[in-house]
PANUSE-423286 format. One line per 3 residues: number of its first residue (from 1); for each residue y negated, x, z negated of C-alpha. Coordinates in nm, 3 decimals. Layout:
// PANUSE-423286
NUM	Y:X:Z; ...
// end
This chain:
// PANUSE-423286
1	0.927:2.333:-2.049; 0.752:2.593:-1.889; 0.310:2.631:-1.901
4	0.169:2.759:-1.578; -0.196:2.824:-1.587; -0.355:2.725:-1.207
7	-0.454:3.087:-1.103; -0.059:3.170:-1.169; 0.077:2.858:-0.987
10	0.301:2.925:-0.732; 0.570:2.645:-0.638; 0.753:2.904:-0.475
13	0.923:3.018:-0.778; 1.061:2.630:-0.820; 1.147:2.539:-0.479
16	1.427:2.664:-0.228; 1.506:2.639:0.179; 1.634:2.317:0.214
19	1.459:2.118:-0.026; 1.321:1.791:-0.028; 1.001:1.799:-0.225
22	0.831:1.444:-0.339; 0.444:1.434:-0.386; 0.289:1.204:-0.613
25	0.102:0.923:-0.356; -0.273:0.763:-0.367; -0.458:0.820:-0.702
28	-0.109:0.970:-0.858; -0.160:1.262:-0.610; -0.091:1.605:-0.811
31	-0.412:1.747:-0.600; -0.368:2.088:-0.764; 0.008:2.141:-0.682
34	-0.050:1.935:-0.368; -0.254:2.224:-0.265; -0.029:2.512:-0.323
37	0.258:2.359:-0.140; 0.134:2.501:0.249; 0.160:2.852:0.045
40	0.510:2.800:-0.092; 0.624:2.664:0.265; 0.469:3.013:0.423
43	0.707:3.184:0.126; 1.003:2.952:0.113; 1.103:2.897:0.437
46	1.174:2.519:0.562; 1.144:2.251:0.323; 1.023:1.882:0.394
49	0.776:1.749:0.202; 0.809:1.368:0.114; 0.473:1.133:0.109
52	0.350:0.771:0.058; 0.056:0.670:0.158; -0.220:0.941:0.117
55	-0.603:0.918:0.067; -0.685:1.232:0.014; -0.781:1.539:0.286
58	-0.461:1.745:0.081; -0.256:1.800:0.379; -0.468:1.789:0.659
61	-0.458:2.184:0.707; -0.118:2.294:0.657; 0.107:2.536:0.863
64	0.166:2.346:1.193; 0.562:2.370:1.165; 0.524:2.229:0.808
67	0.747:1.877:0.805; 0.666:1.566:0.622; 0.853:1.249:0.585
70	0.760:0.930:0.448; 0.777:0.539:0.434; 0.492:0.457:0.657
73	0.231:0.607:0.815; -0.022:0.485:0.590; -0.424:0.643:0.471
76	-0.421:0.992:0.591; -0.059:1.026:0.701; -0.145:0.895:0.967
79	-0.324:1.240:1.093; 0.066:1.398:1.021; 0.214:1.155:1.226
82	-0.016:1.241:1.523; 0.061:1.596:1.486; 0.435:1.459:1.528
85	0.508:1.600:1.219; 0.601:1.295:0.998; 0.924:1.075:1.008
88	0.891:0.753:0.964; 1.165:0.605:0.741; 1.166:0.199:0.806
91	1.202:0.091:0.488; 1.112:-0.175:0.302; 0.839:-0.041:0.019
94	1.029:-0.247:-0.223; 1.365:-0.030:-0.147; 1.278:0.335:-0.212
97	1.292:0.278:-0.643; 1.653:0.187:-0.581; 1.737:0.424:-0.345
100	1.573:0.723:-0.544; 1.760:0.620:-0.862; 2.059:0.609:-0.696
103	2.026:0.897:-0.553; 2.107:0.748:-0.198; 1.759:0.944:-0.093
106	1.715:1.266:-0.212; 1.451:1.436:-0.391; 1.518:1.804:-0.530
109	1.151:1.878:-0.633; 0.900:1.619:-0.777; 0.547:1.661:-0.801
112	0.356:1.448:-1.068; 0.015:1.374:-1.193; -0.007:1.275:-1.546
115	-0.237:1.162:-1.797; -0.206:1.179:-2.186; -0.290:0.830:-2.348
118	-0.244:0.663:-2.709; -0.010:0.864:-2.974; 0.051:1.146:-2.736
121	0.243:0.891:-2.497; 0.191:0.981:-2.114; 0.111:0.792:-1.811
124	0.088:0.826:-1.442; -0.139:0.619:-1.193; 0.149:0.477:-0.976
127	0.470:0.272:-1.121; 0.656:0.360:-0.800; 0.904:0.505:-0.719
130	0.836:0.872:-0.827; 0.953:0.860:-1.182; 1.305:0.719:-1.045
133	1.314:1.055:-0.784; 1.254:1.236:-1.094; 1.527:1.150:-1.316
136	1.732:1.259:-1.053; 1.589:1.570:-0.903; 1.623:1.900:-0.981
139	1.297:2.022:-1.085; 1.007:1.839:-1.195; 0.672:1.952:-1.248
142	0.407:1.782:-1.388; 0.002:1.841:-1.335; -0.147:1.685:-1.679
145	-0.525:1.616:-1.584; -0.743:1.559:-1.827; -0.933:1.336:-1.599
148	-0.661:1.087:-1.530; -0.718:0.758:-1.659; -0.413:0.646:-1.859
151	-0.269:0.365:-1.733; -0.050:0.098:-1.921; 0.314:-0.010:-1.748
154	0.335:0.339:-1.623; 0.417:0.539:-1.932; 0.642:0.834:-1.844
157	1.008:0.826:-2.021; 1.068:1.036:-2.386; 1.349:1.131:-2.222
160	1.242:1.295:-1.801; 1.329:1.618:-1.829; 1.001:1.813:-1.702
163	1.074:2.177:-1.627; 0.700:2.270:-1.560; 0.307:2.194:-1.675
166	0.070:2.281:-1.506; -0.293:2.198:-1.682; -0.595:2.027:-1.480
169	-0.933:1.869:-1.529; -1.064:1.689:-1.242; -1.179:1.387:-1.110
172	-0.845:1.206:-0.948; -0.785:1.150:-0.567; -1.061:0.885:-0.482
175	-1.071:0.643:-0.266; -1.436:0.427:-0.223; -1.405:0.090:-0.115
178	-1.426:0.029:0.279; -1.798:-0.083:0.412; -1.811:-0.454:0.571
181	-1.942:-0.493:0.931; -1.998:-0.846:1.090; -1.644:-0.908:1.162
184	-1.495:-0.823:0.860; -1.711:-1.097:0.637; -1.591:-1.359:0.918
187	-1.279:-1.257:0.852; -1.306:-1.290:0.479; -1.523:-1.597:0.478
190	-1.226:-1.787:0.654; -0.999:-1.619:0.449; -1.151:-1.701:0.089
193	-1.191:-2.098:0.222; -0.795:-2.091:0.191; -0.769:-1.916:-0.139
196	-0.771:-2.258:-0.449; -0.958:-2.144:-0.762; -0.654:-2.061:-0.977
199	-0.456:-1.865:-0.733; -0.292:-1.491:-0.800; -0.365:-1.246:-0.543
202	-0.193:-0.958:-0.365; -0.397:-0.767:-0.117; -0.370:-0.409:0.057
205	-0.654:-0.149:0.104; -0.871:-0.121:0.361; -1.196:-0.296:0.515
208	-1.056:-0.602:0.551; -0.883:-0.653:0.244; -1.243:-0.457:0.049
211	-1.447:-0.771:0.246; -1.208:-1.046:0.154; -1.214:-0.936:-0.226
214	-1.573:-0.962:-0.238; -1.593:-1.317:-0.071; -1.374:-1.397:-0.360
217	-1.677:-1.323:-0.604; -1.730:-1.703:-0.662; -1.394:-1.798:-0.727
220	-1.280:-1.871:-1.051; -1.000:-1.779:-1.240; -0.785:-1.615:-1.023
223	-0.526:-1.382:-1.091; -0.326:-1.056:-1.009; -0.026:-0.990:-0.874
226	-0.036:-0.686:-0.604; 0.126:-0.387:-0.488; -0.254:-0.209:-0.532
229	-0.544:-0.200:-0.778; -0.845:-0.063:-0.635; -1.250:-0.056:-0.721
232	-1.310:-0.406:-0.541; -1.063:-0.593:-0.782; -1.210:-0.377:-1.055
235	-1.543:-0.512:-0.966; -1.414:-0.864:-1.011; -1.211:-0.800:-1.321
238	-1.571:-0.686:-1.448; -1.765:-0.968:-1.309; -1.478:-1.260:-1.503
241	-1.334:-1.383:-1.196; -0.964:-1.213:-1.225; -0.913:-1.400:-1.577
244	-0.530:-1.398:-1.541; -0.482:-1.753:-1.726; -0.361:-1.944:-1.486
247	-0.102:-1.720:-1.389; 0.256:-1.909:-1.461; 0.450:-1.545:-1.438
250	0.271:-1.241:-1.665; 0.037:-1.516:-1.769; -0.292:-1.278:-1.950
253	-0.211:-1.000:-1.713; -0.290:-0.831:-1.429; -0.026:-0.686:-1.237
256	-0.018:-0.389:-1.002; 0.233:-0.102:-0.877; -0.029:0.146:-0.783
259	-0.419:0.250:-0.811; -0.629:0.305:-0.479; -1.001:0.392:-0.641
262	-1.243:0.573:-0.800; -1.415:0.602:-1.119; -1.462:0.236:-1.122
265	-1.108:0.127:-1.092; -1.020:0.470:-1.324; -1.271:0.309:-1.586
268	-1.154:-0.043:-1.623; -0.760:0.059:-1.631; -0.793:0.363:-1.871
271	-0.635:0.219:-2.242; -0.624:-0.143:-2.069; -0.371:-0.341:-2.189
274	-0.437:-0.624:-2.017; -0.392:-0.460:-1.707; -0.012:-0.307:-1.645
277	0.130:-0.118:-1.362; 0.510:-0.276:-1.287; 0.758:-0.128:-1.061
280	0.799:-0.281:-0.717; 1.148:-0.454:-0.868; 0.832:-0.654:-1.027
283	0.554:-0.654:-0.843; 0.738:-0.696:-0.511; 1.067:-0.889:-0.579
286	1.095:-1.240:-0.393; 1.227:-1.402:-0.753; 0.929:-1.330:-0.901
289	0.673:-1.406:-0.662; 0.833:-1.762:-0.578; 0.766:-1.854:-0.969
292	0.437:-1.723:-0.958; 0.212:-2.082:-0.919; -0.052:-2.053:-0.575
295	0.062:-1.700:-0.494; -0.135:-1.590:-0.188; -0.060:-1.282:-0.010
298	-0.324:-1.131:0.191; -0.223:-0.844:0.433; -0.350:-0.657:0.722
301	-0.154:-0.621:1.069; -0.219:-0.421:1.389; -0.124:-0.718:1.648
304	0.056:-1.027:1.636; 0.237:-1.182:1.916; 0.211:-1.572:2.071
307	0.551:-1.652:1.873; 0.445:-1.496:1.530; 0.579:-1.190:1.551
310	0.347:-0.935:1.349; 0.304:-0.555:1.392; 0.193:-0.351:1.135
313	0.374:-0.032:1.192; 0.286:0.084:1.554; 0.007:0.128:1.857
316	0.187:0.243:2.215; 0.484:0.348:2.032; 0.311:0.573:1.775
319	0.336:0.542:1.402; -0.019:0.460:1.218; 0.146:0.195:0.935
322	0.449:0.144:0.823; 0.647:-0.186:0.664; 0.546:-0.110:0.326
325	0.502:-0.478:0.142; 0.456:-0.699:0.425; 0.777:-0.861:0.427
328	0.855:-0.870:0.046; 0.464:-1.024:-0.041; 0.497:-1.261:0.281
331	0.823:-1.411:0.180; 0.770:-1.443:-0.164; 0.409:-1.602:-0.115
334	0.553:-1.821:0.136; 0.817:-1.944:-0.142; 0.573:-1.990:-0.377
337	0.475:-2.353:-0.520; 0.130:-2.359:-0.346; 0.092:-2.069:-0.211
340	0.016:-1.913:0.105; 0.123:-1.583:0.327; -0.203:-1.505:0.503
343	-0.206:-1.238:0.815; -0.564:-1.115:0.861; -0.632:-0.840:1.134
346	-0.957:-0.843:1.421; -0.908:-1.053:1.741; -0.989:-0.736:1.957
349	-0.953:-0.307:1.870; -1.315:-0.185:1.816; -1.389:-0.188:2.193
352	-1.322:-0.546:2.200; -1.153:-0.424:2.518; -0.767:-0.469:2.346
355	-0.714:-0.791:2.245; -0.489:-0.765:1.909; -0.345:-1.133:1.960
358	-0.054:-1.037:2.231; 0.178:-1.137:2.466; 0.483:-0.941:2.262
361	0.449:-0.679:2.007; 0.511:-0.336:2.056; 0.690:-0.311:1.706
364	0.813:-0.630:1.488; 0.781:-0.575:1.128; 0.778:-0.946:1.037
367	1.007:-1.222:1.195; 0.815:-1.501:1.347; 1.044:-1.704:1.123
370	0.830:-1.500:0.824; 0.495:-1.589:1.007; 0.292:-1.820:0.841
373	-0.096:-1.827:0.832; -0.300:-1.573:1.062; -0.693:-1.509:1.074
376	-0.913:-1.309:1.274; -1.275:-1.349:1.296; -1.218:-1.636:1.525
379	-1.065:-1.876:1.315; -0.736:-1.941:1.108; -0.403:-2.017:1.289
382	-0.133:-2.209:1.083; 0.216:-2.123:1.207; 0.455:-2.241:0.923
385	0.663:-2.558:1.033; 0.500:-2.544:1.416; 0.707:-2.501:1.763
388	0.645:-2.233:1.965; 0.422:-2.440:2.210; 0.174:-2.503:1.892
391	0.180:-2.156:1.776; 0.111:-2.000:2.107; -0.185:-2.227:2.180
394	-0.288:-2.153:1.766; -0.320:-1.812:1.837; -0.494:-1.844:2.182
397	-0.731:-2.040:1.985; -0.852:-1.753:1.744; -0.792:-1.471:2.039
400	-1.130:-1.316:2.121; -1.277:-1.553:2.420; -1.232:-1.263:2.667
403	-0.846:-1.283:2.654; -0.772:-1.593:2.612; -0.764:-1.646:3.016
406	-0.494:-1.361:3.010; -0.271:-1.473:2.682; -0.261:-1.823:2.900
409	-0.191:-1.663:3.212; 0.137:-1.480:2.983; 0.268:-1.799:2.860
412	0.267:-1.961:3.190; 0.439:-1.643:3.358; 0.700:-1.614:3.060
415	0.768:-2.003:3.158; 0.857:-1.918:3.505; 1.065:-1.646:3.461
// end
């Protein structure tokens, strides 16, 4: 294993024409050899870079022919996508572990961030599916920051083979929770009226998701189960309300796949073994979320159509999302005994001039057959066991009042035709 001190880094040396390299996503971003991949892509010639979801400002200056793929085009990636520089694999979140360990997608270079813990043993901030391209790849480098908080479920294999070190202390990628405006807490208030004391939670990133955890704050004894782990959840871990005891799968545990935060979410995970990162064959297989007692998924779309057909992927044919968990925490929540797949998103864009309750989707990410509860500020909508008569007037019902003369005027024209 070879010690590269940050003034001599250059990924040049590691990487060739051709390549695939993977970068470490959210709070697992490698910033430092993040950085120095626009200089090895000015030495190397082509090479696509692969990303998840990014919250960091890492690659938004890089050389303008510079190509990235990824799963979605999620945080920050969606500033590549605009550029028309990221494809846009549609893949479940849940299948890119597999597919990495089986070498069915491709990864010659991995970047990692990781962060020495307990007896020497080492951690990243993301059980995804990194460690899996890693095992198979060709070269693996790893930035060790001191910073990193170390993070039990994650623990890096004795046995990956990790050709380079690179040595760095600072702060990991952050990511503060999202600020609340009017229609976000009416969103969460109707939202937390259908969560039971007792229920485990999955819930994404964002404003809406920030708003609904802290509506939660009087809730008791709730538990996790999510793709993320982020400073709001943190907050309520802190606060006793995420006890994990009534959980009937990983009962005394919360359980996550990857960290969105800051120092307060870096703070309550660091040596924590109450709280574990699990691989999305955990966190996001249907088996175990059907087992899991009052599982409610909470998840954030970009429109959803009069039969139930949900968006979350793309606006006028443009990528700015991606299918990441949707389907996987929908279907499994849906299965559970008592629990719920909720759908929350605003009624209108922030305009309220596009009305996000439409006609037809541009994109469908999940079946209408999936569909099952949907909020907006206006209301809840329950789809599960309805016709489509009920549904369409449902959604009508929590549409923004401005267009609910036009999503009428739709169904009565889509009658005639």
């Amino acid at each position: 294993m070879r010690s590269i001190g940050t003034d001599a880094l250059d990924l040049a040396a590691f990487i060739r024409p051709g390549d695939r390299v993977l970068c470490g996503q959210v709070s697992a971003e490698p910033q430092t050899l993040a950085a120095a991949l626009p200089a090895a892509f000015g030495t190397v010639g082509p090479f696509e870079t692969f990303l998840g979801t990014v919250v960091s400002n890492s690659f938004d200056t890089v050389p303008a022919d510079m190509p990235f793929a990824g799963y979605g085009a999620m945080g920050r990636a969606s500033r590549i996508a605009r550029r028309g520089r990221l494809d846009v694999w549609p893949l479940h979140y849940s299948a890119l572990e597999a597919g990495f360990a089986s070498g069915a997608i491709r990864a010659d270079v991995v970047l990692i961030q990781i962060a020495e813990g307990p007896g020497g043993r080492c951690a990243t901030l993301a059980n995804d599916y990194v460690l899996a391209a890693a095992r198979q790849a060709r070269c693996v480098i790893a930035e060790v920051n001191a910073r990193a908080p170390w993070c039990a479920g994650a623990e890096v294999p004795s046995d990956l083979r990790i050709d380079a070190v690179v040595e760095t202390d600072r702060e990991p990628v952050s990511s503060s929770a999202a600020a609340a405006g009017g229609v976000e807490r009416a969103i969460a208030k109707h939202v937390a009226a259908l969560v039971p004391d007792g229920a485990t939670i999955q819930i994404g990133i964002g404003a809406i998701p920030d708003a609904v955890l802290d509506g939660l704050a009087d809730h008791r004894e709730l538990g996790i189960h999510s793709g993320v782990f982020g400073d709001r959840m943190a907050a309520l871990v802190a606060r006793g309300v995420f006890t994990n005891a009534r959980k009937t799968v990983d009962p005394g545990l919360g359980i996550a796949n990857v960290v969105v935060g800051s120092g307060r979410a870096f703070g309550v995970l660091d040596c924590n073994e109450a709280i574990r990162l699990r691989p999305a064959a955990h966190t996001h297989a249907f088996a175990v979320l059907a087992r899991q007692k009052r599982m409610i998924a909470v998840n954030a779309a970009i429109e959803v159509d009069l039969s139930g057909q949900i968006n979350a992927e793309a606006v006028d044919g443009a990528p700015v999302g991606g299918t990441g968990g949707l389907c996987d925490f929908s279907r499994g929540a849906s299965a559970s005994q008592g629990g719920r797949a909720i759908v929350a998103l605003r009624a209108t864009d922030r305009t309220g001039a596009i009305s996000r309750i439409v006609p037809r989707v541009g994109a469908v990410t999940l079946a209408r057959t999936d569909a099952d509860t949907i909020v907006t500020e206006y209301g809840v909508a329950e789809l599960a066991h309805r016709g489509a008569a009920e549904r369409a007037r449902a959604l009508i019902a929590i549409a923004a009042p401005q267009h609910r003369e036009m999503l009428e005027r739709s169904l009565v024209e889509g009658a005639a035709k």
